[in-house]
N, C-alpha and C positions, 0 to 999 in steps of 0.2 A: 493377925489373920483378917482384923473387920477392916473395910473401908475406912469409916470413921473414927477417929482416934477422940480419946478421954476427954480432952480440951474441944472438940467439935461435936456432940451429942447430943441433944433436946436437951433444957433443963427438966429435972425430975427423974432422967433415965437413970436407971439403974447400973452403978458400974461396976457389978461383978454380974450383968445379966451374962446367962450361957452364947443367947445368938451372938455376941462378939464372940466366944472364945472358937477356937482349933475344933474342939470336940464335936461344938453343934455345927459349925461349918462340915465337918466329914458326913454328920446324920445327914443333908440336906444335898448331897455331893455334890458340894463346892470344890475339893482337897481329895485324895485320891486315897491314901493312907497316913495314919496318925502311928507316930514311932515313938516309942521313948527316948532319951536323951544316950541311955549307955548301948543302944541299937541301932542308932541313927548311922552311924557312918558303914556298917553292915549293908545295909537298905540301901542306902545310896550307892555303894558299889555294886551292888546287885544289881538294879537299876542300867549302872553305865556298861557292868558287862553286856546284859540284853541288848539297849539301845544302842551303844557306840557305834558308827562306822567302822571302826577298828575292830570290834571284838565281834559282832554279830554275825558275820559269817558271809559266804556268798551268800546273793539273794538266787534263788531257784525260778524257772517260769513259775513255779504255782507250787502251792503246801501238796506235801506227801499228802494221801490220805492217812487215815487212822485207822489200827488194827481192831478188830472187833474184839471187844471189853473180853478178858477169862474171866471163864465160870458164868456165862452169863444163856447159856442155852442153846440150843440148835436152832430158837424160832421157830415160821410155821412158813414154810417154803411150800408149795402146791398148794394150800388151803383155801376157803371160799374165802369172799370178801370181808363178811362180818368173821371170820376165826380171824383173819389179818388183821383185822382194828380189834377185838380183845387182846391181840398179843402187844400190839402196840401200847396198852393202857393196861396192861400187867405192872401189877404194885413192886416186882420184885426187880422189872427187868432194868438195864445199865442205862441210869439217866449221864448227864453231863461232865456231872463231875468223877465218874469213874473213866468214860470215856477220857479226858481230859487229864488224867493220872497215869495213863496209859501212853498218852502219845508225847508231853513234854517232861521234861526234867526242871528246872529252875523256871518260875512264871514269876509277873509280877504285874497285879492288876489297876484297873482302873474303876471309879466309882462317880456315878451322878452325871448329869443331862449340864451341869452347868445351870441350871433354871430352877434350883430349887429341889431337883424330884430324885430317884433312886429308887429305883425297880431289882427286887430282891429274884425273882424270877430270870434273871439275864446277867450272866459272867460275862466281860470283856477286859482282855487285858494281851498281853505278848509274855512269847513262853520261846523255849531254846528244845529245838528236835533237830536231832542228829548234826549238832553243830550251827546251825540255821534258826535265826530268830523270827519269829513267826506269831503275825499279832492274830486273835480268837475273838470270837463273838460265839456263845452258847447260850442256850435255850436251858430251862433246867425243867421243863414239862408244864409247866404254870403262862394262865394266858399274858402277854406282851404287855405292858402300860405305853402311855405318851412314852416316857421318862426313860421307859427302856429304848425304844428305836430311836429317840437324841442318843442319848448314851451308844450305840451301837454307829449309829451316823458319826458320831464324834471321833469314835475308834476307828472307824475307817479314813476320815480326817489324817489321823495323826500316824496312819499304815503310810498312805500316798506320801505325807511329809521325810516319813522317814524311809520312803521305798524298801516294805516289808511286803510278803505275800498274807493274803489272809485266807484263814479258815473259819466255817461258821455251821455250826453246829445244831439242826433244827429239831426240836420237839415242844411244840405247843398245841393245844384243844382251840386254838383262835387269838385275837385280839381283847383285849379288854372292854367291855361297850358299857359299864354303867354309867349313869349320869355326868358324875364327877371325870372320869375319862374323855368324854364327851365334850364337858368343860376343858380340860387341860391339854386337846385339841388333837388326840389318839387320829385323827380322817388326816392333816395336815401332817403327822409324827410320822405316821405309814409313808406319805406319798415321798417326804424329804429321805428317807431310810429306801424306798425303790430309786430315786433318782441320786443317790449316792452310790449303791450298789450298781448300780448301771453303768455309771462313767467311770467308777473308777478305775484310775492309771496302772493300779497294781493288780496280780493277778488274785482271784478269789474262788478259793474251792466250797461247796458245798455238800454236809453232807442230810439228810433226814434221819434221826437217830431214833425214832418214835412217832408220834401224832405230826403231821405237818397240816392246818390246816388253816384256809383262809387266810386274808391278806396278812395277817399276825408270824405268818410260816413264809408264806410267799416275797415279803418284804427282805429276806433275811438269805435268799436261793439267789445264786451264782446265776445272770442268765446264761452261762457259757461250760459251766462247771459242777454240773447238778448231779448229786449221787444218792442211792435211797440204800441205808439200810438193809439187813432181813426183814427187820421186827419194823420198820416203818412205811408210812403212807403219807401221802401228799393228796390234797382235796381241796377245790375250790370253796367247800361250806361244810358244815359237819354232816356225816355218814348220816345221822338218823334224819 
């Protein structure tokens, strides 16, 4: 999996260090998934059924929407503004991954910006609904990193190549703004993740599944294709 092989290394380096192997390439998402040997050919067909040309189904103008999560409440339909932002950040209500349990059958995801990073806050990957493979980008309520909007830009990449619809799924309090984010260039992450989402050739739905706010929410909205939840809101900055 490294670059550099045993016979080309610094002298001194260590060679059973981790960064050459599989394992610390997936922590750093370099590699997508790590299979074991007697699953591997599993995974892999998994895989070609999703992506194939052959198998993946007609492409549709755009993703079905997604049925709203059971068991997950009535929401606060007529309420003032602030009851609508506590129902949105209700600890109990259908984050991402229920949502996403609900609309596909077989998924197979993807991991890492390619640069080192991996933002645990942001699912992307392609999943099979009603026949139709259909690649995702979700929000899991936690604010956006750099690492996430490459990883999400990446995924739309790889929707266009393979002429898939996409769905994208928003719930986030904002972007990341500490220091370190700052560094790892979150202002420039946002702008390449709006101008991928803009041109892209293939269609993209959007839904707000909770908190949508600021560029972190905005980066991630369909501008043609935008849908809001019960239980969600969309905000140029935060409510308070």
């Amino acid at each position: 999996m490294s670059f550099s092989g045993s016979r080309t290394r610094p002298p001194g380096t260590d060679p059973h260090s981790p960064e050459y192997l599989a394992d610390r390439k997936w922590a750093h998402g370099f590699i997508d998934m790590l299979s074991p040997v007697p699953g591997l050919r599993a995974e892999v067909a998994a895989v070609v059924r999703l992506l194939s040309p052959r198998s993946r189904g007609d492409v549709p103008r755009r993703a079905p929407l997604p049925a709203w999560p059971a068991g997950d409440g009535d929401g606060v339909p007529g309420a003032d503004a602030w009851t609508h932002v506590g129902g949105a950040r209700r600890p109990g209500r259908a984050r991402a991954d229920r949502w996403l349990a609900g609309y596909f059958g077989p998924t197979v995801e993807i991991r890492g910006d390619r640069r080192g990073g991996v933002d645990g806050s942001l699912r992307c990957g392609f999943g099979r609904h009603q026949g139709t493979s259909i690649a995702y980008a979700a929000q899991t309520g936690e604010r956006i990193t750099p690492a996430g909007c490459r990883t999400a830009t990446r995924l739309l990449g790889l929707a266009a190549r393979l002429r898939l619809p996409v769905l994208t799924l928003i719930d986030t309090p904002g972007a990341a703004a500490s220091p370190a984010d700052e560094a790892a260039g979150i202002g420039p992450a946002i702008a390449e993740l709006f101008v991928a989402m803009a041109s892209s050739p293939v269609p993209i739905t959007s839904v707000v599944i909770g908190e949508g706010v600021s560029g972190g929410a905005l980066a991630l909205a369909s501008p043609s294709d935008l849908w809001i939840a019960q239980d969600g809101y969309l905000a140029v900055t935060t409510p308070e």
